[in-house]
VOSEBA-733647 format. One record per residue: residue number from 1; residue in three letters; chain; x, y, z of N, C-alpha, C in turn. Coordinates in Angstrom, 3 decimals, padded with zeros to 6 digits, m for minus. Example, Ala and Ser with C-alpha at 12.3 -4.5 7.8 and 13.67 -1.06 7.14 Angstrom:
<recs>
<rec pos="1" code="Ala" unit="A" n_x="013.190" n_y="m005.690" n_z="007.800" ca_x="012.300" ca_y="m004.500" ca_z="007.800" c_x="013.200" c_y="m003.300" c_z="007.800"/>
<rec pos="2" code="Ser" unit="A" n_x="012.850" n_y="m002.250" n_z="007.080" ca_x="013.670" ca_y="m001.060" ca_z="007.140" c_x="012.900" c_y="000.030" c_z="007.870"/>
</recs>
This chain:
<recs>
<rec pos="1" code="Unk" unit="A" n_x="177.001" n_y="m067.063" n_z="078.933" ca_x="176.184" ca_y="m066.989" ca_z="077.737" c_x="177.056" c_y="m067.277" c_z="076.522"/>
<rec pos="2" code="Unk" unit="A" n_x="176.844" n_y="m067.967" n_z="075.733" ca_x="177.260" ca_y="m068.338" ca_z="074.127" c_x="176.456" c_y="m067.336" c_z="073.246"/>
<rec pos="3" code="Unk" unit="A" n_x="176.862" n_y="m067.116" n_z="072.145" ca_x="176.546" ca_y="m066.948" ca_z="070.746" c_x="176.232" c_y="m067.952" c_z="070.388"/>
<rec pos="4" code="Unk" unit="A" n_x="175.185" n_y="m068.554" n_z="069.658" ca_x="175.062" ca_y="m069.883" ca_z="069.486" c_x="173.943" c_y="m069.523" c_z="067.925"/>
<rec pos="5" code="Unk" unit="A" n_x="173.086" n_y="m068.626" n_z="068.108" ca_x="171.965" ca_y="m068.284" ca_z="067.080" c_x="170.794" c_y="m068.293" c_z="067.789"/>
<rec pos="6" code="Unk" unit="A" n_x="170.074" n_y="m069.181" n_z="069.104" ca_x="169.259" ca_y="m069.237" ca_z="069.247" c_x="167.822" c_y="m068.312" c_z="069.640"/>
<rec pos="7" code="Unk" unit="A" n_x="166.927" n_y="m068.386" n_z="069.121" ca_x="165.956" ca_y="m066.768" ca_z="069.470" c_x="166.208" c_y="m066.832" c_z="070.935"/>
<rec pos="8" code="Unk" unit="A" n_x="166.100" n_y="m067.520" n_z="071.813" ca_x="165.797" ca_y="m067.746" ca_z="073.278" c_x="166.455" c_y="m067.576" c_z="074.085"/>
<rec pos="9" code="Unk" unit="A" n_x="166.779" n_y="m066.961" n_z="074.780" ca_x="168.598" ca_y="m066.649" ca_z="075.377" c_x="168.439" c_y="m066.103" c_z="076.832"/>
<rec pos="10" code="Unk" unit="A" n_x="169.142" n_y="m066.695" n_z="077.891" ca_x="169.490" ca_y="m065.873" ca_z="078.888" c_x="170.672" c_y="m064.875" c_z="079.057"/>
<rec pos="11" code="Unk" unit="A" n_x="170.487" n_y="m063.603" n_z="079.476" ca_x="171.694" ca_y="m062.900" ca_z="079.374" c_x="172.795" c_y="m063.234" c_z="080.319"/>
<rec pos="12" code="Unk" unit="A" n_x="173.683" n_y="m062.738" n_z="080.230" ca_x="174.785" ca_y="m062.679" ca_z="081.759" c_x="174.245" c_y="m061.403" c_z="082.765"/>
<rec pos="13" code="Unk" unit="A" n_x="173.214" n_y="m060.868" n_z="082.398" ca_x="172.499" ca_y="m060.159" ca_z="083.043" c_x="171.502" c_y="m060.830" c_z="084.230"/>
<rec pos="14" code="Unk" unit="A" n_x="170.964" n_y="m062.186" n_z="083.805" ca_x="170.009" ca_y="m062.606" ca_z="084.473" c_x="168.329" c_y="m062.649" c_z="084.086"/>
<rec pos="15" code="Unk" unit="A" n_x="168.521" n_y="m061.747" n_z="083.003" ca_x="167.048" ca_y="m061.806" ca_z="081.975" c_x="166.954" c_y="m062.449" c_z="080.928"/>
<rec pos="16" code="Unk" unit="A" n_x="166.242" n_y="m062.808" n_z="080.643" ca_x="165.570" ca_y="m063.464" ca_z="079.711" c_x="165.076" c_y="m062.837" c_z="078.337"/>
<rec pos="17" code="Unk" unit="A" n_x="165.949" n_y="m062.954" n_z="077.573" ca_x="165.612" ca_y="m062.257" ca_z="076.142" c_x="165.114" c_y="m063.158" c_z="074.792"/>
<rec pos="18" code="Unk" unit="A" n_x="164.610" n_y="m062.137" n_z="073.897" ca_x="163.629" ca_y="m063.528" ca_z="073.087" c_x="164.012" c_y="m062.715" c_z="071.847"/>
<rec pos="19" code="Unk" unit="A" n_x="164.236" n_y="m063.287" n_z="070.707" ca_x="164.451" ca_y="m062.052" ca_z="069.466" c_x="163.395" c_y="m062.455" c_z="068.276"/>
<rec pos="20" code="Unk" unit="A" n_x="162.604" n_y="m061.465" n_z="067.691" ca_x="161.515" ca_y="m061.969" ca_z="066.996" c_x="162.146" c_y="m061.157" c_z="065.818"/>
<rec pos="21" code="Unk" unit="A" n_x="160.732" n_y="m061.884" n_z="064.619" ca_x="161.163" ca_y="m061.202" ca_z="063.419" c_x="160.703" c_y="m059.621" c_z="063.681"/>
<rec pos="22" code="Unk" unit="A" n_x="161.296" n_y="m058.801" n_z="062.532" ca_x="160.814" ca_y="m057.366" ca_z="062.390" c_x="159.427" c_y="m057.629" c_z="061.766"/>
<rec pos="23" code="Unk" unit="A" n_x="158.653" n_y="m056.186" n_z="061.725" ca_x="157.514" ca_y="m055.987" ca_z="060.710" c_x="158.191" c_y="m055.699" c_z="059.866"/>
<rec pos="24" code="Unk" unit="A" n_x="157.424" n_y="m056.050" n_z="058.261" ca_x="157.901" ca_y="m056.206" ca_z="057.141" c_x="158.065" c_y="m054.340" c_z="056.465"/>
<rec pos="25" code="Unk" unit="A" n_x="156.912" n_y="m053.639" n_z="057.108" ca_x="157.605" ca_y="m052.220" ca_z="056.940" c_x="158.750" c_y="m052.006" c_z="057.271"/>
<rec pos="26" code="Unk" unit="A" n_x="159.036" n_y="m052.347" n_z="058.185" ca_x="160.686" ca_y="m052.078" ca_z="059.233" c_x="161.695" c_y="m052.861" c_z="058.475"/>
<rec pos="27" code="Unk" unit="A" n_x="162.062" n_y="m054.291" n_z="057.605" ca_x="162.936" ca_y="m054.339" ca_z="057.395" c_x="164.337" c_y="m053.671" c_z="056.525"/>
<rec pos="28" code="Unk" unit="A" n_x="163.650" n_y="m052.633" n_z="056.219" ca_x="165.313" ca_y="m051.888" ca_z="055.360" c_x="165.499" c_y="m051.761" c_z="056.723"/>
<rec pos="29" code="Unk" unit="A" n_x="165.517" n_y="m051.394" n_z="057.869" ca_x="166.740" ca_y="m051.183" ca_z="058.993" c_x="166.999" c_y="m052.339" c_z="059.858"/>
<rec pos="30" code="Unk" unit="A" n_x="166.767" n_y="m053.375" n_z="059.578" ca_x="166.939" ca_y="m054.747" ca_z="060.004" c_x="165.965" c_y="m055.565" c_z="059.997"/>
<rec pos="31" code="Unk" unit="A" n_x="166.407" n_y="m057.125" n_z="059.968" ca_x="165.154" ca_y="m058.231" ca_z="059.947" c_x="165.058" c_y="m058.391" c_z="061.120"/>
<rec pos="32" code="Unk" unit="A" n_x="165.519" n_y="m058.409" n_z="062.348" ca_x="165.685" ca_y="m059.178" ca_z="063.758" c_x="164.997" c_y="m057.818" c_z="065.135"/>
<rec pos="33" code="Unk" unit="A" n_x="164.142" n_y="m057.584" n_z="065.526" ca_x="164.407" ca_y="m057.012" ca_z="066.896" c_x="164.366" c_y="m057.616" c_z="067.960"/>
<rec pos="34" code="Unk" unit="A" n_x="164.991" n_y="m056.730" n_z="069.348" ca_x="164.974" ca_y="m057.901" ca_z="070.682" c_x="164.145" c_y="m057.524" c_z="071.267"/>
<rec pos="35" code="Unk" unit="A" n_x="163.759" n_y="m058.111" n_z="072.547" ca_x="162.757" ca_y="m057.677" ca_z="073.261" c_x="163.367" c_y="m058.652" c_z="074.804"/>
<rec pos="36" code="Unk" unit="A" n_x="163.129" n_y="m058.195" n_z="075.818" ca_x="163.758" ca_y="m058.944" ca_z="076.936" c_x="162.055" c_y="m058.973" c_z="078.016"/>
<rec pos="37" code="Unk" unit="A" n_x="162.387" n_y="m060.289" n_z="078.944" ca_x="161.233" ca_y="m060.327" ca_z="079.707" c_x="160.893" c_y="m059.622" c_z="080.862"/>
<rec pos="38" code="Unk" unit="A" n_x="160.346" n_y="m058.799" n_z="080.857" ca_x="160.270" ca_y="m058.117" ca_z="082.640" c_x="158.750" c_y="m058.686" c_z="083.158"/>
<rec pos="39" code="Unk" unit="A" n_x="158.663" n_y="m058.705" n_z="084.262" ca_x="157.234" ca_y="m058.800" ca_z="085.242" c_x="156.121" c_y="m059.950" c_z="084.087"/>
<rec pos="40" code="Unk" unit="A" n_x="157.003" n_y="m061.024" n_z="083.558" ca_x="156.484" ca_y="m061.617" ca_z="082.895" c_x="155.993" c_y="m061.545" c_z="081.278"/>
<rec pos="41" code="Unk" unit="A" n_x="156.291" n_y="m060.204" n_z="081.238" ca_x="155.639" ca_y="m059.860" ca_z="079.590" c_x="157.236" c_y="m059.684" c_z="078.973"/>
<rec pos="42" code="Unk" unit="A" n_x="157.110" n_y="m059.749" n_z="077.880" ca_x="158.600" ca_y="m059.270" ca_z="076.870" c_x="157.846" c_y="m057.960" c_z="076.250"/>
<rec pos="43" code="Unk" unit="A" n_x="158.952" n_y="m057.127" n_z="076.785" ca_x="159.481" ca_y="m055.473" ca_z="076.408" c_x="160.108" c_y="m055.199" c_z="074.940"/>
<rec pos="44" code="Unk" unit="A" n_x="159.822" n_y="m054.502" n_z="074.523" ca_x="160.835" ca_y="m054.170" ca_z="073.244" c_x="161.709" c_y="m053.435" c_z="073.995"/>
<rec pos="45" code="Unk" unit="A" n_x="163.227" n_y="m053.959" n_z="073.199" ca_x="164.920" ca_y="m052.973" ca_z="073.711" c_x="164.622" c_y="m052.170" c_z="072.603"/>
<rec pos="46" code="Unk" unit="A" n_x="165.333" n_y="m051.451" n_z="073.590" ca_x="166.305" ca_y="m049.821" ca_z="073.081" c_x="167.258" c_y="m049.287" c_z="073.664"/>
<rec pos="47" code="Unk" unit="A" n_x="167.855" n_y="m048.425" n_z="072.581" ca_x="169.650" ca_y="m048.440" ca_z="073.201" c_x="169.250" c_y="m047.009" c_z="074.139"/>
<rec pos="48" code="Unk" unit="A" n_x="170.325" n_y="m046.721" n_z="074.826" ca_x="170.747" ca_y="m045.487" ca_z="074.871" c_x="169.651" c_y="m044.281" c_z="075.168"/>
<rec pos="49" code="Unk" unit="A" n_x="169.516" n_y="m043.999" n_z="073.907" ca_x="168.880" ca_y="m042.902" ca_z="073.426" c_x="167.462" c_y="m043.474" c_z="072.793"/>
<rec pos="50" code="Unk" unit="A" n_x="166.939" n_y="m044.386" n_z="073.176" ca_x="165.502" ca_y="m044.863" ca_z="073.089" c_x="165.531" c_y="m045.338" c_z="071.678"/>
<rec pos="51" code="Unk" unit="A" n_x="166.210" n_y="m045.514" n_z="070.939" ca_x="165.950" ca_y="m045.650" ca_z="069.340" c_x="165.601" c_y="m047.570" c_z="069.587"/>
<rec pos="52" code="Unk" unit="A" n_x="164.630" n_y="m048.202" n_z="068.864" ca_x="164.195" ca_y="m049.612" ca_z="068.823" c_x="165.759" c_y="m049.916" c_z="068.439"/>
<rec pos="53" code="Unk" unit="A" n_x="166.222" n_y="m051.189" n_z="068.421" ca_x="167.170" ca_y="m052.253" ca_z="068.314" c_x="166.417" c_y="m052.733" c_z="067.484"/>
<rec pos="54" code="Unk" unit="A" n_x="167.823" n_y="m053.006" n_z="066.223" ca_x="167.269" ca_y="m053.541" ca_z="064.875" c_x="168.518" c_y="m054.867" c_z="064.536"/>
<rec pos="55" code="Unk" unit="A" n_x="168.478" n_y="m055.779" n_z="064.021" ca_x="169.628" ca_y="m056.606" ca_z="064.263" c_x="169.376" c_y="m057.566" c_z="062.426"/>
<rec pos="56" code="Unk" unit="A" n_x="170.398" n_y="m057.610" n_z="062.240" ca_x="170.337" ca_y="m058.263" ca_z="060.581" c_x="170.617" c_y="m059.913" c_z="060.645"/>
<rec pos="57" code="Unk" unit="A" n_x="171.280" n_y="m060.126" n_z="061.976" ca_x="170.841" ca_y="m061.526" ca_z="062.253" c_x="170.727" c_y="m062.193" c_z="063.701"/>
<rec pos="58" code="Unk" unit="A" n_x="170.184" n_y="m062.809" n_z="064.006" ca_x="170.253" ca_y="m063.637" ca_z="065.867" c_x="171.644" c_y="m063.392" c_z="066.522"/>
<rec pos="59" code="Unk" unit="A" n_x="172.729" n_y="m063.989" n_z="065.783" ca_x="173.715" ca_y="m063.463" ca_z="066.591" c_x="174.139" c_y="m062.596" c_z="066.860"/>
<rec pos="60" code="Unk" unit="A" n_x="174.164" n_y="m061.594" n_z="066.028" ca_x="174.267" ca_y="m060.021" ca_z="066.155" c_x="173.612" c_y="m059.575" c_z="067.453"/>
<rec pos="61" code="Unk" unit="A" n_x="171.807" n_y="m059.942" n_z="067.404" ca_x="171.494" ca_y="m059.729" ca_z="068.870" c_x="172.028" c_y="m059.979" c_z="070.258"/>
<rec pos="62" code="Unk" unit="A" n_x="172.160" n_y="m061.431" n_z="070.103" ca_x="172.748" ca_y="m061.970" ca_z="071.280" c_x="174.442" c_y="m061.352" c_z="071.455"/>
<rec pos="63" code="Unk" unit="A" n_x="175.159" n_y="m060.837" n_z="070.386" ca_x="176.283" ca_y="m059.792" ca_z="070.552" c_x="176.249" c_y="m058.903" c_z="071.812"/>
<rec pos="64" code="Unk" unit="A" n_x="175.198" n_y="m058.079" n_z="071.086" ca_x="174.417" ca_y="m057.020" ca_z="071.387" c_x="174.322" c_y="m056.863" c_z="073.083"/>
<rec pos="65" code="Unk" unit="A" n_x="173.671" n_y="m058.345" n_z="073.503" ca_x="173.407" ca_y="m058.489" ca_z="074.875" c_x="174.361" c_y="m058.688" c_z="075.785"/>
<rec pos="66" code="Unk" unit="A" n_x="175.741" n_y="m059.566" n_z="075.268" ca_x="176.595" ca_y="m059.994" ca_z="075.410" c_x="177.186" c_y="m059.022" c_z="075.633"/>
<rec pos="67" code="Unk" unit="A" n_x="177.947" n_y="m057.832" n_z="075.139" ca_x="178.563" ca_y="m056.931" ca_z="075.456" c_x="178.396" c_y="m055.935" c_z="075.942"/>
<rec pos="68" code="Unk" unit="A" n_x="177.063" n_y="m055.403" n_z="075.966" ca_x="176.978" ca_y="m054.159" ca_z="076.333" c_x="174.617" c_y="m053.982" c_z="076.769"/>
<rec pos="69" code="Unk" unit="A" n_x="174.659" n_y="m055.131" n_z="077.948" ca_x="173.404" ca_y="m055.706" ca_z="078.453" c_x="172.953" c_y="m053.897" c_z="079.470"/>
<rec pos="70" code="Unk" unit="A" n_x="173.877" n_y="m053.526" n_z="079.494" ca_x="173.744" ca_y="m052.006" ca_z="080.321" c_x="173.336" c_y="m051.164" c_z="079.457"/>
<rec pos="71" code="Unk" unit="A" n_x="173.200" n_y="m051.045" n_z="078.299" ca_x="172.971" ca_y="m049.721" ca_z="077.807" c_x="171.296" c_y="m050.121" c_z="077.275"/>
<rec pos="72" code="Unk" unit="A" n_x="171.156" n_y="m051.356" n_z="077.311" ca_x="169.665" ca_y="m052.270" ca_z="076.827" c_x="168.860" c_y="m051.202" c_z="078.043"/>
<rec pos="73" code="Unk" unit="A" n_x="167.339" n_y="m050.518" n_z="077.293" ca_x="166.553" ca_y="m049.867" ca_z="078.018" c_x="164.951" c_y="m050.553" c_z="077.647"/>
<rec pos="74" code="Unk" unit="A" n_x="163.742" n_y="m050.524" n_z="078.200" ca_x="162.821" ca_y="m050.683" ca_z="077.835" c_x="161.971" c_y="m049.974" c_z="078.398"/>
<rec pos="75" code="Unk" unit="A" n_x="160.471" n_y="m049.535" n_z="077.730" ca_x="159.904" ca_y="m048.476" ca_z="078.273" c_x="158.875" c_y="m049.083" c_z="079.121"/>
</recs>
């Protein structure tokens, strides 16, 4: 996987992640969230501790996936 910017991305995971804009309520905590594809639909991520993934730009996301694709949860 590259950093490259693009919304559309496969992980080194093997999934398929897509990064859309935020709702415009939501942007003071970022413009960008991710969302990855399961059983055909795209999931909203969350870290850890369930909190949404907020990202201030595309690459940041694809960072995100890039380093640490294990701690990515969806409900």
């Amino acid at each position: 996987m590259t950093v490259n910017g693009s919304r559309q991305f496969r992980g080194n995971d093997g999934n398929s992640y897509f990064v859309q804009n935020a709702h415009k309520a939501d942007m003071h905590k970022g413009k960008y969230i991710l969302t990855v594809k399961v059983n055909g639909i795209y999931k909203l991520c969350y870290d850890m501790f369930y909190k949404l993934l907020y990202f201030d730009t595309i690459k940041d996301a694809q960072r995100e996936v890039l380093y640490s694709a294990d701690f990515i949860r969806t409900m």
